[in-house]
N, C-alpha and C positions, 0 to 999 in steps of 0.2 A: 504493500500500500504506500501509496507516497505519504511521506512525512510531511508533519508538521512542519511550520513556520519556527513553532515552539517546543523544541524539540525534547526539553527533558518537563513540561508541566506533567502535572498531575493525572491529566487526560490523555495521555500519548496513546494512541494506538484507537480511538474511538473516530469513528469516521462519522460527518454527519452532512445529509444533505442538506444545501440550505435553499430554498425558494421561496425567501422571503425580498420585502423592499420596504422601505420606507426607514421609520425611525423601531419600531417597538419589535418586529421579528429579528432584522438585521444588529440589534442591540443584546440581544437572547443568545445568537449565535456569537458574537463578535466574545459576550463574556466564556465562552466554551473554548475558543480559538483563542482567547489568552491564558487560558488552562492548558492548552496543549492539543487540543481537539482538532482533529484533521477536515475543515469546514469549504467543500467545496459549494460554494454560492453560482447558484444556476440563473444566469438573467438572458433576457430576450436578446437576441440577436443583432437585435434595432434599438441602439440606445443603453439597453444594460438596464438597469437598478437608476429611475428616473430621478434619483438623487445626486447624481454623478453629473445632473446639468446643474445643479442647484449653488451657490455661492463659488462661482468658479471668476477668480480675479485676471486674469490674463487669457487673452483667446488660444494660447499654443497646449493650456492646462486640460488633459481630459476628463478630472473631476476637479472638485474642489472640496472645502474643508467639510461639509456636511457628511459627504463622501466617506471619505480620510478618517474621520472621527471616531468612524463606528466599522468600518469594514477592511481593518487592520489586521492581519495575522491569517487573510482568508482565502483561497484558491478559485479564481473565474473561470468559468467553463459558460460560453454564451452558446446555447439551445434554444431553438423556436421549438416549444410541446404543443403550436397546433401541426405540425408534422406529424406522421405516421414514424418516420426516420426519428425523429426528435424524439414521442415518444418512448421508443424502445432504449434509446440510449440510457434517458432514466431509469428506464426497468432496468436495464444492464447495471447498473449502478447501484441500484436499490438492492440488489442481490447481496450482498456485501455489506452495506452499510449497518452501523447501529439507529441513525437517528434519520428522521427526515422532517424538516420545519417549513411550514407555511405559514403566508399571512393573508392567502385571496380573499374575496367575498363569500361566504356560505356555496356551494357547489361549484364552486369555480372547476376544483380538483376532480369533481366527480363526472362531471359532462365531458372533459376531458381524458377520460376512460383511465384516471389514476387517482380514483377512490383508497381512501385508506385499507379499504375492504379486500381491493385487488390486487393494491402492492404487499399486503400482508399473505397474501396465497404465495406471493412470490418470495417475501421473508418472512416467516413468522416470527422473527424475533424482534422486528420492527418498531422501534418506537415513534409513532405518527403524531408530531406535536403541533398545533395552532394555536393561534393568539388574533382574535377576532375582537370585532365591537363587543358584541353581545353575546360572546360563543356560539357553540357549534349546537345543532340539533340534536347529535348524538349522545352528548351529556344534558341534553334538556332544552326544549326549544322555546326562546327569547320570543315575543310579539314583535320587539324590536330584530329577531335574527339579520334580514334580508336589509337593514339602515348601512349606509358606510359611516365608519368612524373615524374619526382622528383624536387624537390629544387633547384637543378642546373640546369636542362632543364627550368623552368618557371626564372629563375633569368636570364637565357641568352635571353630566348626570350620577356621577358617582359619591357626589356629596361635599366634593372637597372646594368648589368656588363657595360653596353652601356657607362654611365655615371663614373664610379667610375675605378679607375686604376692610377699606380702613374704619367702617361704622355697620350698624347694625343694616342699613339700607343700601349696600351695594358691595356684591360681592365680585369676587377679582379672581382671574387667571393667576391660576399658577406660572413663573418663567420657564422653568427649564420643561420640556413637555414630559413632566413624571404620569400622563393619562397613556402614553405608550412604554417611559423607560418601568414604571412599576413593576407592571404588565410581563413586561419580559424579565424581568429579574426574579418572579415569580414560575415563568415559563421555566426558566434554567432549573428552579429546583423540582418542579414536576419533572422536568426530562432525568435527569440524574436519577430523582427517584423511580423513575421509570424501567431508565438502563440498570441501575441495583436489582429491581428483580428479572428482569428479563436475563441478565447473568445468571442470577441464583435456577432460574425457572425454565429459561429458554423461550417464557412468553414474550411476547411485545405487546402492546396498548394504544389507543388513543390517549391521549392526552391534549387536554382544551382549559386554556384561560381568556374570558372573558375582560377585555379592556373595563367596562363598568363594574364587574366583580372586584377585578381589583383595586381599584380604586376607591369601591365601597371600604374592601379590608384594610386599607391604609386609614381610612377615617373609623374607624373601629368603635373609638370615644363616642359618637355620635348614638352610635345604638344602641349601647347600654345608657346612655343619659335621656334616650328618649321609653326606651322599657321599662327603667325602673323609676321614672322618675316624670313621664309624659314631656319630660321636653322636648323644646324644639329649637337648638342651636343655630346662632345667626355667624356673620361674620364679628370675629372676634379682634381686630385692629392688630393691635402689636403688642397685647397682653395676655395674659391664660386666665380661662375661667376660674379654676382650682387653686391656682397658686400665686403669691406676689409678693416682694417682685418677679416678673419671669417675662420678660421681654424685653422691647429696644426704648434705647433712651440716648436723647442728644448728645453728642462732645461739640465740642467749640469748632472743630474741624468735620465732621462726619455723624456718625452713630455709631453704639456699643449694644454688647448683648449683655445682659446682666441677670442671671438665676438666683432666686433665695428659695429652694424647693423645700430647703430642712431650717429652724428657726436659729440655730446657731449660724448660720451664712447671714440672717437677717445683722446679725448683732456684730459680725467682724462688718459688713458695712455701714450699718449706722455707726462702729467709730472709726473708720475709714471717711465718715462726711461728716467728722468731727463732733456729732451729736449720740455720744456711746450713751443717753439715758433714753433713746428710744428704744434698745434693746429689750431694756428691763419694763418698759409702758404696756401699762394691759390693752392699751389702744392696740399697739402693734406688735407684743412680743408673741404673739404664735400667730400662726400662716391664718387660720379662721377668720381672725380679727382682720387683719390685714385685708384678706380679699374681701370683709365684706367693707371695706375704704381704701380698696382699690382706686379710685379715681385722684385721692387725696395721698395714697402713698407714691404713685407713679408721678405726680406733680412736686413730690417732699423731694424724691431721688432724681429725678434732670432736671428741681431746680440746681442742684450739685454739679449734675454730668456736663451741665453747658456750658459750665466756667471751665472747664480741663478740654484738652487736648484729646484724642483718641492715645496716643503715645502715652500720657501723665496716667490716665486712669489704668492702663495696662499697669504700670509702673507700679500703682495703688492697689489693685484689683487682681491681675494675672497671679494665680498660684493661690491664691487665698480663699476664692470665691469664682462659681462657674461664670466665667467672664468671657471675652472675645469681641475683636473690634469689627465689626460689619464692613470686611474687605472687598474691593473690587478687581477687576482681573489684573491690573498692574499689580496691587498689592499680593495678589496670590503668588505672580511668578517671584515676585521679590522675598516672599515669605524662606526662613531657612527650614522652616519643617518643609514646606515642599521638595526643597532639592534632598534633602535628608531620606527622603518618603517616597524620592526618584517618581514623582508624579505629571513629570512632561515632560517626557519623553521625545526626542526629537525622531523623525521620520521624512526620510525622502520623498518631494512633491516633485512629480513630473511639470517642468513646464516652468518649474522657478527654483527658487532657495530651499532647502531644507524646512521642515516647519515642525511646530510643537504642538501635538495633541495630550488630552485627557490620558494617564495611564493606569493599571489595574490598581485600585485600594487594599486588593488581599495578599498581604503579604505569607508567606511562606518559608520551612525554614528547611526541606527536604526538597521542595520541586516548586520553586520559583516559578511565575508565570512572567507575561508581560509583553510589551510591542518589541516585535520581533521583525516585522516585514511593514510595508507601504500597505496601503489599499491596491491592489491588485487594477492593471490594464483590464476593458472590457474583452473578454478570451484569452488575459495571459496567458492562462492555463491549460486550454483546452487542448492541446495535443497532449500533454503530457498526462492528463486525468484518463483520458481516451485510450490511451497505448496503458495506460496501467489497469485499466478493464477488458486488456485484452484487443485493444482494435489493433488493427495492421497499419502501415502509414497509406496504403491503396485505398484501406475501408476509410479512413480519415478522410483521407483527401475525396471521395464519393459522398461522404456527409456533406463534406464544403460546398463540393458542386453544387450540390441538391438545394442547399441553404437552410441546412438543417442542424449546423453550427457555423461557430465564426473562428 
């Protein structure tokens, strides 16, 4: 089997097909292929993985960083599957494999005569994993099934704008699109879980996560506060229901984050802002009291934060109390836990300079993962995926013809 990009992770030797695109499938495999996971990513012919147009700065560049970001460590193999030729490639392929990931529309895979049901007569140890809007039918069919989602459709309906907005009257988008990375970070451990028994068993499985389920499970708080208790959570600003202080508060240059979740943190900050007899005050000295003059403690503590610096309150705060200054990307790269934590990583961009992506959080102390290769040309790979399932370079070169890869 061709190797990994990443050759000594954890995952060495699992082969996974990938036909996904966008942000939330290609995020699911991308974290498997920084394990070590052998991820040959099957895109259309025409184009590829229609992300690979998306933030491209230079015309000589074939993708750009949206790209680059997410589909590092990965092997391209460009196949049209409305071919007859195309599809049999993937069966040939499927033979072999552990995993195989999508992210179509509800029957997309099925009309196309590579139903889970059919690739699985051809492996049975198959793990067939999707990450849809609203799941799959076969785990239980959604009213919404047949809807297209994205990141903002699953972050509205999942509860999580529900909660987050700077007053009770308007609720906000999440930034980073956690309505797709959730999703797939949940998908990675269904698959795994998956491949665990399919090793033990020799079964393989369906496996479906629902973009709105998960994102349900990420706002968790919300269901039990509404079960036990009939509420009904609005957006909650820059504060926590339960706990305070526990959110952001001014510096003179920026904003801080600032926790007091246990009542001894309350009291090294109140003499940290020079007023150590708020400690001992039944007003404020245990968390209850507090949140229930939440409004009056949050205005006690940045009228303090907005006389200092973000730097001065570090100086004051860091080590003592769960603290952190509300950086932005200049300050991340400048940060030394990042270079410590080897978290951007630099990687070759076609078309210009070198550049620096996001790299893996999970460190290891046996099998190391981590960005290992570029984002992959549209068919890098594809002779060489080809010839390692057996083709000849005659049958190869008869696909190309055909236009049945690229």
């Amino acid at each position: 089997m061709i190797a990994s990009p990443v050759p000594n992770g954890a995952l060495k030797g699992l082969k996974v097909i990938d036909l996904t695109m966008m942000l939330a499938g290609p995020f699911a495999t991308m974290l498997l292929g920084d394990q070590g996971a052998t991820i040959i990513k099957v895109e259309p012919v025409k184009g590829g993985d229609m992300t690979r147009a998306l933030s491209v700065g230079q015309k000589d560049m074939p993708f750009g960083g949206y790209f680059q970001s997410i589909n590092r460590n990965k092997l391209s193999l460009a196949l049209d599957l409305k071919t007859e030729a195309g599809k049999n490639v993937l069966r040939r392929l499927v033979a072999d494999a552990d995993v195989l990931v999508e992210n179509y529309r509800v029957g997309v895979m099925d009309r196309l005569g590579l139903s889970y049901e059919s690739l699985a007569k051809i492996n049975p140890k198959l793990v067939y994993a999707t990450v849809r809007g609203f799941g799959d039918p076969r785990t239980g069919k959604s009213p919404y099934a047949d809807w297209p989602a994205f990141d903002v459709i699953a972050q509205a309906m999942g509860g999580i704008m529900g909660i987050t907005g700077p007053d009770a009257n308007t609720p906000l988008k999440i930034g980073p699109g956690v309505g797709d990375i959730v999703p797939a970070m949940l998908m990675t451990i269904g698959i795994l879980s998956a491949v665990r028994h399919a090793e033990k068993t020799g079964e393989g499985q369906f496996v479906d996560v629902g973009m709105y389920d998960a994102i349900l499970a990420l706002c968790e708080r919300i269901v039990y506060q509404h079960s036990y208790d009939g509420a009904v959570p609005g957006p909650e600003g820059n504060s926590h229901p339960l706990l305070c202080p526990f959110g952001l508060f001014p510096a003179s240059d920026g904003w801080v984050s600032i926790a007091c979740p246990r009542d001894h943190f309350w009291k090294i900050l109140a003499e940290n802002m020079g007023k150590p007899e708020l400690g001992e005050d039944e007003r404020y000295a245990l968390n209850a009291a507090r949140v229930a003059r939440n409004a009056e403690v949050v205005e006690m503590v940045s009228g303090w934060t907005k006389t200092l610096t973000k730097k001065q309150l570090a100086e004051c705060l860091g080590g003592k109390i769960p603290f952190g200054p509300v950086n932005n990307v200049v300050d991340i790269f400048n940060d030394p836990h990042i270079a410590v934590r080897e978290m951007l990583p630099q990687v070759e961009q076609p078309g210009r300079a070198p550049v620096r992506i996001a790299g893996t959080p999970i460190r290891m102390t046996k099998t190391q993962g981590g960005v290992a290769r570029r984002g992959a040309l549209l068919g890098e790979d594809t002779d060489r995926i080809l010839q390692d399932a057996g083709y000849t370079d005659k049958e190869i070169a008869a696909l190309r013809d055909a236009g049945a890869v690229r």
